[in-house]
C-alpha positions in Angstrom: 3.1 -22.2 -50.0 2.9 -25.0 -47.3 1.1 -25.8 -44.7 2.4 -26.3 -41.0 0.6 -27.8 -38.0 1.3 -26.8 -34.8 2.7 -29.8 -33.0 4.6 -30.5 -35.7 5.8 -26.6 -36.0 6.6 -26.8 -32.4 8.8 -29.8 -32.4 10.8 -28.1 -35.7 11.4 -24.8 -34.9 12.3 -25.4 -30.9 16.2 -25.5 -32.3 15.4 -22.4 -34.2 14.8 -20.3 -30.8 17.7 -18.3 -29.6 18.1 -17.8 -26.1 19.8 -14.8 -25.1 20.9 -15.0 -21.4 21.5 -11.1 -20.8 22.4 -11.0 -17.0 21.4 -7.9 -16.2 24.1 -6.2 -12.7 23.0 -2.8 -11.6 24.4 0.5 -10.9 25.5 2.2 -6.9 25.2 2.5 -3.1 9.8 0.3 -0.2 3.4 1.5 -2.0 0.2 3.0 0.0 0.9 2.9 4.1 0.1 1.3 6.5 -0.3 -2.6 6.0 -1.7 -4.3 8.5 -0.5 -7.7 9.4 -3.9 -8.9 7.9 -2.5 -7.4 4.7 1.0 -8.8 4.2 2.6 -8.8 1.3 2.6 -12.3 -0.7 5.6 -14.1 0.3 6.3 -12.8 3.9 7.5 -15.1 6.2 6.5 -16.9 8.9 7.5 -17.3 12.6 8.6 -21.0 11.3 10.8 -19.5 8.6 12.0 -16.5 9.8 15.9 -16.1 10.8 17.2 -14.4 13.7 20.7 -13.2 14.8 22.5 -15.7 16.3 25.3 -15.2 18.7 27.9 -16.5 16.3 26.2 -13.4 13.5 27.0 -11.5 16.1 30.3 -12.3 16.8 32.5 -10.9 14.4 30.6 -7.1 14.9 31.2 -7.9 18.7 34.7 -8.3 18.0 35.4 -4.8 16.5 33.1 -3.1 18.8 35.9 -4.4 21.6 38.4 -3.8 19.3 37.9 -0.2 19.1 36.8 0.2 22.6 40.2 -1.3 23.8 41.8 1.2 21.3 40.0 4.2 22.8 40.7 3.2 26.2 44.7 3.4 25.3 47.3 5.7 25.4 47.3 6.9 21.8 43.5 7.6 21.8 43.4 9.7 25.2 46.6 11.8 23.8 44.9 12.8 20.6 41.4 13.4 23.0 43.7 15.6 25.5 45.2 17.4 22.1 41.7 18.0 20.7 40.7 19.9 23.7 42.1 23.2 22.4 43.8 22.2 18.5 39.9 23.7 17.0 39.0 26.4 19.0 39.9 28.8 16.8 39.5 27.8 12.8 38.8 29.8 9.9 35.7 29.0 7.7 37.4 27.1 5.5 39.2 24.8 7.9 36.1 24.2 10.1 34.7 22.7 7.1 37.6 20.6 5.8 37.5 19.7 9.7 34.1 18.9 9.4 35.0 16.7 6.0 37.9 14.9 7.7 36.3 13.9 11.1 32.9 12.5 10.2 33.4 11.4 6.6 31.2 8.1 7.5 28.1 10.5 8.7 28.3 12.4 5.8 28.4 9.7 3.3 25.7 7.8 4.7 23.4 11.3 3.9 23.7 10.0 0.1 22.1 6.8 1.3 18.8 9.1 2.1 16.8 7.8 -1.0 15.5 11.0 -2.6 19.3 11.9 -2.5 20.1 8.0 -3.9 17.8 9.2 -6.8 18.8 12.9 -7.3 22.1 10.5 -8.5 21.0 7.4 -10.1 20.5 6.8 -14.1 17.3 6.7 -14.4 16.3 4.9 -17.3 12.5 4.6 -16.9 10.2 5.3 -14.0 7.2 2.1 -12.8 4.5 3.8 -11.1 5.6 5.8 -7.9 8.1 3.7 -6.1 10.3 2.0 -8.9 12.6 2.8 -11.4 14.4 0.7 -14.1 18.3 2.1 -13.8 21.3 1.5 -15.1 25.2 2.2 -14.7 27.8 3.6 -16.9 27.8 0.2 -18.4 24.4 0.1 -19.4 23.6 -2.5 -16.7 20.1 -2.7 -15.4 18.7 -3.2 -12.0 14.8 -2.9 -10.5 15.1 -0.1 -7.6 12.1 -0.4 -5.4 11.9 2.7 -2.7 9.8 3.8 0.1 9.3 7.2 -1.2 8.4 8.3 -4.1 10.9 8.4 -7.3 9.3 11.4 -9.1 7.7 14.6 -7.9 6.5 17.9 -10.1 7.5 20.3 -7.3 10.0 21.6 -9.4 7.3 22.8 -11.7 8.3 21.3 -14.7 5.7 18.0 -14.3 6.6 14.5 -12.4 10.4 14.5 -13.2 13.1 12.5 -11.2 13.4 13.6 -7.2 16.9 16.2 -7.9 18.0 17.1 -4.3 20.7 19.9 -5.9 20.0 23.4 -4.3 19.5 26.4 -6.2 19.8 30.0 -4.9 16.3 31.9 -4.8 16.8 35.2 -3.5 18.4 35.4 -0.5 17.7 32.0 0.6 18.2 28.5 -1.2 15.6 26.2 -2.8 15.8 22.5 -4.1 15.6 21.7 -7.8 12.8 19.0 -7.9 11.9 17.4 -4.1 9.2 15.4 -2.6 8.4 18.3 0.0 9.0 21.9 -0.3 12.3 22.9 1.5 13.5 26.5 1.7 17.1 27.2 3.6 17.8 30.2 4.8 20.8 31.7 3.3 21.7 33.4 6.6 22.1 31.0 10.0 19.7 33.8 11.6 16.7 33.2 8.8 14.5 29.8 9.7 14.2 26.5 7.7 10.7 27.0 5.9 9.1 23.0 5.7 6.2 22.6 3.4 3.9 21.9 6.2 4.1 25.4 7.6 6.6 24.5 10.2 9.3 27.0 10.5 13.1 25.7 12.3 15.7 28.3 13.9 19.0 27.9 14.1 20.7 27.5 17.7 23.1 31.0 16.5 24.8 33.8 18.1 25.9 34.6 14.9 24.7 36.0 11.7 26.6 33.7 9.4 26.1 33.5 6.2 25.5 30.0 4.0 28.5 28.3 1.9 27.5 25.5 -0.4 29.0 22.6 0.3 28.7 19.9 -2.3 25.6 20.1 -4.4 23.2 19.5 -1.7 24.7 21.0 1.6 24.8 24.0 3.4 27.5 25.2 5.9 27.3 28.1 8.2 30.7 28.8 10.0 31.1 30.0 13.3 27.5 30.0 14.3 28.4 30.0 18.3 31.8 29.8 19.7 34.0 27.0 18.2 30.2 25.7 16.4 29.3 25.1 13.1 26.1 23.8 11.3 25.7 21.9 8.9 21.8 22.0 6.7 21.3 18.6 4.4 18.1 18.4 3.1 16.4 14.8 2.9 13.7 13.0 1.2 11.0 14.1 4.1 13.0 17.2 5.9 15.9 18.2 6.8 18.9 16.9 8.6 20.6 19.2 10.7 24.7 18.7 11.7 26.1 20.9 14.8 30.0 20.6 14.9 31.4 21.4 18.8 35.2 21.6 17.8 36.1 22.5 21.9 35.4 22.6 25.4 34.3 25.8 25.0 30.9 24.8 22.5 28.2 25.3 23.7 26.2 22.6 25.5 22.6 23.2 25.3 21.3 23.9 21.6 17.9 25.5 21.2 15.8 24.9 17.9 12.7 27.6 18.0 9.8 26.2 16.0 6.8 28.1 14.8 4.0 26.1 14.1 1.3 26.4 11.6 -2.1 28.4 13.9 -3.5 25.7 16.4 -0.8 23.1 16.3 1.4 21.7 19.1 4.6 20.6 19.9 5.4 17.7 21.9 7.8 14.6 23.2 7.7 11.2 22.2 8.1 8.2 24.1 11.2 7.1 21.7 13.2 10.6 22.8 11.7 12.4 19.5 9.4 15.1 19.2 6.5 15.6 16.8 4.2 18.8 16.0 0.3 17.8 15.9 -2.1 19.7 13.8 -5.3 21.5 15.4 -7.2 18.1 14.5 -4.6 16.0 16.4 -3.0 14.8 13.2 1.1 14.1 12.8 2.4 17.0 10.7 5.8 16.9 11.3 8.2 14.7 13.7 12.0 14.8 15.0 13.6 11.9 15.4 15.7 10.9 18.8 19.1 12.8 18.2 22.3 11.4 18.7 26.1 13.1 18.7 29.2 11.0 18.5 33.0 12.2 19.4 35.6 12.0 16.1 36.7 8.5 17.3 33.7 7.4 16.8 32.1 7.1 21.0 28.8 7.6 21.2 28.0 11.1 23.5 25.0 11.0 25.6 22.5 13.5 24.2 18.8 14.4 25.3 15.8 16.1 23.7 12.9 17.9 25.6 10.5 19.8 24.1 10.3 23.5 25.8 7.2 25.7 24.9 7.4 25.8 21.4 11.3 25.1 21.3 13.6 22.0 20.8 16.4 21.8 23.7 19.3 19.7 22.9 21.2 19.2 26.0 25.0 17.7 24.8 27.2 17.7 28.3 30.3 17.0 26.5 32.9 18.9 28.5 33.1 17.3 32.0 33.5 14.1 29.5 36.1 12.9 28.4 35.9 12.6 24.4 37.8 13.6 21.1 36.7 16.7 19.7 35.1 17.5 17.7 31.4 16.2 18.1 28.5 16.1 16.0 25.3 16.3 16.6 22.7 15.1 14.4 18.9 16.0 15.0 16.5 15.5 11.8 13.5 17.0 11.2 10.6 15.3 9.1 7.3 16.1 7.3 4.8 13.2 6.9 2.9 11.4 4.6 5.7 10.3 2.3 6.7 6.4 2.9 5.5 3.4 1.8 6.4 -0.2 3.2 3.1 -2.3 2.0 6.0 -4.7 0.6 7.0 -5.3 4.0 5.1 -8.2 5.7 5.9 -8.5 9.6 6.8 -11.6 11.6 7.2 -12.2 14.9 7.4 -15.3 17.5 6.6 -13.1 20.7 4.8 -10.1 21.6 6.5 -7.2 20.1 4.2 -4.1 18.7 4.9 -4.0 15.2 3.9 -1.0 12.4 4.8 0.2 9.1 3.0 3.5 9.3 5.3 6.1 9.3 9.1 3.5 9.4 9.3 0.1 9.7 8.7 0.0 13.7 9.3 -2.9 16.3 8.9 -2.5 20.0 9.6 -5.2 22.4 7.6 -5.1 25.5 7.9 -3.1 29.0 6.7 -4.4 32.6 9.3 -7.0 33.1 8.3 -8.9 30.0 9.9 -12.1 29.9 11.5 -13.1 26.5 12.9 -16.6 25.7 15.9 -17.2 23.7 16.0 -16.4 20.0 12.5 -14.0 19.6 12.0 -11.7 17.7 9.8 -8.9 15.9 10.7 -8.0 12.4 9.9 -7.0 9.0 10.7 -8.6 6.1 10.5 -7.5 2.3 10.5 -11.0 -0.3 12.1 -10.5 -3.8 9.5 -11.2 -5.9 9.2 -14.7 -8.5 11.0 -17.7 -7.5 14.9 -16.4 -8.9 15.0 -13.0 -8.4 18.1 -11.6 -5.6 18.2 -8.8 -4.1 21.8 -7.4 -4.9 22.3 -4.3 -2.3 20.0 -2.1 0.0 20.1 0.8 1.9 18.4 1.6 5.4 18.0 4.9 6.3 17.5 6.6 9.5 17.8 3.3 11.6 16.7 4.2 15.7 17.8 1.8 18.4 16.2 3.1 21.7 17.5 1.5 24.8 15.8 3.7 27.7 18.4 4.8 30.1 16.8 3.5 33.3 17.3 0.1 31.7 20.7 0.4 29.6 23.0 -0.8 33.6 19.9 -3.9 34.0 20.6 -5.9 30.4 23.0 -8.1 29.2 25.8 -5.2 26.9 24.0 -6.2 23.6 20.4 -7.6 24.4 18.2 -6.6 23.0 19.8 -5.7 20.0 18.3 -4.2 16.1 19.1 -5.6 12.8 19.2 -5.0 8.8 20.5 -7.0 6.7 19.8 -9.3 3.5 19.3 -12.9 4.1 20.0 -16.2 1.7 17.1 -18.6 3.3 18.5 -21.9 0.9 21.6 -21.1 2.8 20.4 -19.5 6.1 23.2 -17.1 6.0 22.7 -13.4 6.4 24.4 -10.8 3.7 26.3 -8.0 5.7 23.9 -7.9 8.5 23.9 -4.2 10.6 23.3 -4.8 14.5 22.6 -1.6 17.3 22.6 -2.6 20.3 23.5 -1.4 23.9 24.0 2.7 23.5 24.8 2.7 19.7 21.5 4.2 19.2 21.0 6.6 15.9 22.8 5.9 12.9 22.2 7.7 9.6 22.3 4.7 7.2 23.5 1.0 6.5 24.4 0.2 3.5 25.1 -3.1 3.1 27.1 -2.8 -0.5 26.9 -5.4 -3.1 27.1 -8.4 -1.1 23.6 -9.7 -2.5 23.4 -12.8 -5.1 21.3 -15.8 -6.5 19.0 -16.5 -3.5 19.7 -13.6 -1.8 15.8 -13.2 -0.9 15.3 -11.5 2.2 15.5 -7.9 3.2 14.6 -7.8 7.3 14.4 -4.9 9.6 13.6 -6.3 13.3 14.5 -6.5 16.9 15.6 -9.9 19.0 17.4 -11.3 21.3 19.3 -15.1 21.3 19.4 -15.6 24.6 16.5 -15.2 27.5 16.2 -11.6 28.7 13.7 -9.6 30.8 12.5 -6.4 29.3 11.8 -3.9 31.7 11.5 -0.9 29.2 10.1 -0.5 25.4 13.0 -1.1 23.7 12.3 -0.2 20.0 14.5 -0.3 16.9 13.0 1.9 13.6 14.5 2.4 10.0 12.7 5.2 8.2 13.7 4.8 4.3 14.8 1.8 2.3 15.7 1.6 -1.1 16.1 -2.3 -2.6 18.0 -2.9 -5.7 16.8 -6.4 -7.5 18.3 -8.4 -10.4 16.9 -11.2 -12.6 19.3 -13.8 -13.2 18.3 -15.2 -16.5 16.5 -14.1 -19.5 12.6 -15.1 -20.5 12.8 -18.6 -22.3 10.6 -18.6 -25.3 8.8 -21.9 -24.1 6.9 -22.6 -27.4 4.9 -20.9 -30.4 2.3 -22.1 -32.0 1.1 -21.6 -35.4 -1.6 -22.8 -38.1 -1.4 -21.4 -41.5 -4.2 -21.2 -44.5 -4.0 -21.1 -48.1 -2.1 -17.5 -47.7 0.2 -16.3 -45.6 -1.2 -13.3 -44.7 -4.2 -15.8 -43.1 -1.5 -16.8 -40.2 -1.6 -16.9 -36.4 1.0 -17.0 -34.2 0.7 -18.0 -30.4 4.1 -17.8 -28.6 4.4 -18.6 -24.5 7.5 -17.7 -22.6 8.7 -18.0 -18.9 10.5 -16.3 -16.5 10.5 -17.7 -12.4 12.4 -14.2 -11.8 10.9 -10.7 -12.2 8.5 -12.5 -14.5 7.2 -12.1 -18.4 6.5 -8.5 -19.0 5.7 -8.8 -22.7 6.4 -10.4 -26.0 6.5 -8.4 -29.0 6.0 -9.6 -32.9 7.7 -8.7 -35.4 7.7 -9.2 -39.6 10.9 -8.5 -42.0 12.2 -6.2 -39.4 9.2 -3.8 -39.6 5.1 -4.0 -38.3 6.3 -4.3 -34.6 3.2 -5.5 -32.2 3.6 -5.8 -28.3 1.1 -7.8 -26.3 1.3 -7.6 -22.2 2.9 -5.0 -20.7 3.3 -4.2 -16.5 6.2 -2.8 -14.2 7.5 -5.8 -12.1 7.2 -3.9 -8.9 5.8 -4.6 -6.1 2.3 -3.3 -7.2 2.1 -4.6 -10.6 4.3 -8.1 -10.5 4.8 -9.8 -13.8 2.9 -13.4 -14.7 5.9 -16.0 -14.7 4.2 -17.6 -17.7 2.9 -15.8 -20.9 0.6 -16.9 -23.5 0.5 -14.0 -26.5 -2.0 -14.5 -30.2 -1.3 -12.2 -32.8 -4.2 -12.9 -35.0 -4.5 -13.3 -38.9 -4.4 -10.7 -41.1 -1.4 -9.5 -39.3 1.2 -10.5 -42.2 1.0 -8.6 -45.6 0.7 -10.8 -48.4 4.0 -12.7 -49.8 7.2 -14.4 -48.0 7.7 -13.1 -44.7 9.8 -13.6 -41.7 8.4 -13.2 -38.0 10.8 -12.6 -35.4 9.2 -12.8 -31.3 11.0 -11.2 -28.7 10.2 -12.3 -24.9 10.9 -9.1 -22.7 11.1 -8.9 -18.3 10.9 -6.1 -16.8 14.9 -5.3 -17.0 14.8 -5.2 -21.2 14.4 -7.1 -24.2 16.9 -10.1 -23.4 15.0 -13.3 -25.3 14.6 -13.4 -29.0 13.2 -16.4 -31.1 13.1 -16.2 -35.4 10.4 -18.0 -37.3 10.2 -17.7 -40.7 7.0 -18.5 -43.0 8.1 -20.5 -45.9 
């Protein structure tokens, strides 16, 4: 038996180490509340480094928005609006709900971009703490999901499982399999929507309809007033409610009845929402601004005010001129279920910033004076030095442009923005912009468009060019999920060694690297048996992985006799390094 000293060990057995560069792609399509800017997350930018919409970003966007309105404003669009006026007065069940499928396809996709419905379809191959996941596709393809709610709950009653969405029949009414807040749906339009809170939701019916299940995670209730229908899609914090006005002869005002838990109020909120306040003052329960939109896709002016105890929607669609049918889209919300501590803010002027409840920027009222190019924003940073982000969703994004101000701005300034950014390039990835009247829109999505230094997720408001803000213009986004890959494998950097007269008396000190998602362990191994692991955390946002780690596995560890070690350098995405050393 020989002897080996380390630097000389080192030097031999570097050509022995077998790097294994797994890329690791990931499958479809943010932790406690609250930071404070005094609390942002490592990383975050600042006013120096942060990007902001520039006219030429927002050019191409600009140039459908005309596109479409030009198309609408011709004589193909106002014959099919002048048809629509009487082609859906009269449907059966069945073809109010293929309408329903057929007109607003986009809306009802971008309910599948809610997280806790994300998850209720994802692979889900390991959980990190409360708001990751390690995933995969049907290629066994991994990816980091970091989310602003919670990935597991034990609702369901069968411990913390995955978030499942799916609704299940209990009784006479409908329950969800696994959620983050208890939802029961009535299985008649006359029954209320129970939240978990104690907040109870009636439906705006004339008629005792009767729930069909639409998908795995809707309900429809035909015919609930003349030429209506409703639509129920539960949510990761609530409940998102659809009304379909197929005709002139809908109804225009929509009253929601809310019982409240014993000493609790109902009120308005400056943004055009509503939110129910506990005996103690506290938030149980909000509704965000509504919005209803015409099936080409116009925008239909709607307002919310907050009667007694009762929600009144007030939609005054037929003196306009629009394509039938509408939908109208209020949501109802409990609280205390996001997180956005990995978002830090940023801003170069005075805009209100908070991450409480959504990821919240308010520009100024009073005439405020902003120069060209400011902004207020949030950003999230991939974490490491390599890491990308490779899609993300933002869900429930709010673009409030206050009425008595909408005629007194340039068309699109202010305007709200998501999108992923590329700051060694400075160009943004799919970047979403509201502006002018565009308002509420369920989700953005901006597809797989992320890759190597993709960094940047931002949620903010700006403007490029020098406006006066007479009004609190404020843009919100209330979920985000991020999906992160690591572009190389761990590199086994060296291992260290000193034998004695035995085998059995040796000890092994390996170090590996990763400038991604970081080292999350490395594991020994002898003759393919005796496996030891040392280090071990999630790579999320609360527990980050060390880009360099330095593992002993002490003697006494090796039997007695010839053996072979083999050392395995894992990252948070999987065992994807391996390097062999054998004792002689």
């Amino acid at each position: 038996m020989g002897t080996l000293k380390k630097a000389g060990f080192m030097r031999r057995r570097v050509r022995w180490i077998a790097v294994f560069a797994l890329l690791l792609f990931a499958c479809v399509t943010v932790p406690a509340v609250g930071a404070s800017e005094a609390e942002s997350p490592e990383g975050a930018l600042t006013a120096a480094e942060a990007p902001v919409p520039s006219p030429s970003d927002l050019s191409e966007r600009e140039a459908k928005e005309r596109e479409h309105a030009e198309w609408i404003a011709g004589p193909e669009a106002s014959r099919q609006r002048e048809a629509s006026r009487t082609a859906y007065t009269d449907l059966s069940a069945g073809a109010a709900r293929d309408l329903l499928l057929a007109a607003f396809p986009r809306q009802l996709e971008a309910l599948n971009a809610d997280p806790a419905r994300l998850i209720s379809g994802l692979r889900i191959e390991k959980t990190l703490g409360t708001y990751a996941a390690l995933i995969s596709d049907e290629r066994g393809e991994r990816s980091l999901l970091e989310s602003s709610v919670p990935i597991k709950s034990e609702i369901g009653g069968a411990g913390k499982q995955p978030v499942d969405l799916t609704l299940e029949q209990s009784g006479d009414d409908f329950v969800l399999e696994n959620p983050l807040t208890a939802v029961r749906l009535p299985g008649s339009a006359e029954e209320p929507i129970r939240l978990q809170s104690g907040l109870e939701v009636e439906l705006p019916t004339s008629n005792d309809r009767s729930a069909q299940v639409l998908g795995e995670k809707n309900l429809f209730y035909p015919e609930t007033d003349t030429a209506t229908d409703t639509l129920v899609s539960p949510i990761a914090a609530g409940v998102e409610v659809f009304e379909q006005l197929r005709s002139p002869d809908s109804p225009e005002r929509f009253r929601f009845a809310v019982t409240l838990p014993a000493g609790a109020k109902l009120g308005a909120t400056e943004e055009g929402g509503a939110e129910a306040l506990s005996a103690s003052g506290e938030q149980i329960g909000r509704v965000l601004p509504p919005s209803a939109v015409d099936a080409q896709g116009a925008v239909v002016p709607v307002k919310m005010s907050v009667d007694g105890t009762s929600l009144l929607l007030e939609v005054p669609h037929r003196s306009r001129d629009v394509a039938y049918p509408i939908l109208l889209d209020p949501t109802y919300l409990e609280e205390g279920f996001v997180a956005f501590n990995q978002w830090g803010p940023s801003a170069n002027a005075a805009y209100n910033l908070s991450n409480a409840s959504s990821l919240f920027a308010q520009a100024q009222g009073s005439s405020y004076v902003y120069g060209a190019n400011t902004y207020g924003q949030w950003v999230y940073s991939a974490p490491g030095q390599t890491t990308y982000i490779a899609a993300a969703t933002f869900f429930a994004a709010s673009f409030n442009l206050p009425s008595n101000c909408a005629t007194e701005q340039p068309v699109n300034q202010p305007h709200g923005y998501v999108g992923l950014y590329n700051p060694s390039t400075g160009g943004w990835a799919n970047l979403g912009v509201w502006s002018g009247g565009s308002g509420y829109s369920p989700a953005y999505g901006t597809g797989w468009v992320g890759g190597n230094g993709v960094r940047w997720a931002i949620v903010g408001i700006a403007t490029p060019i020098q406006v006066s803000h007479k009004c609190a213009f404020t843009f919100s986004v209330g979920n985000v999920t991020i999906q992160e890959k690591d572009p190389e494998a761990p590199t086994i950097d060296w291992v260290g060694g000193a034998f004695g007269s035995w085998v059995k008396n040796i000890s092994v000190t390996p170090q590996a690297s990763d400038p991604g998602l970081g080292v999350d362990g490395i594991t020994l191994a002898s003759n393919g048996k005796d496996v030891e692991t040392k280090g071990s955390c999630k790579g999320t946002y609360t527990e980050r992985c060390p880009s360099t780690r330095q593992e002993t596995f002490g003697v006494g560890y090796f039997g007695e006799g010839e053996r072979s070690a083999a050392i395995t350098a894992h990252d948070p995405l999987g065992p994807d390094n391996k390097a062999h050393v054998s004792a002689p």
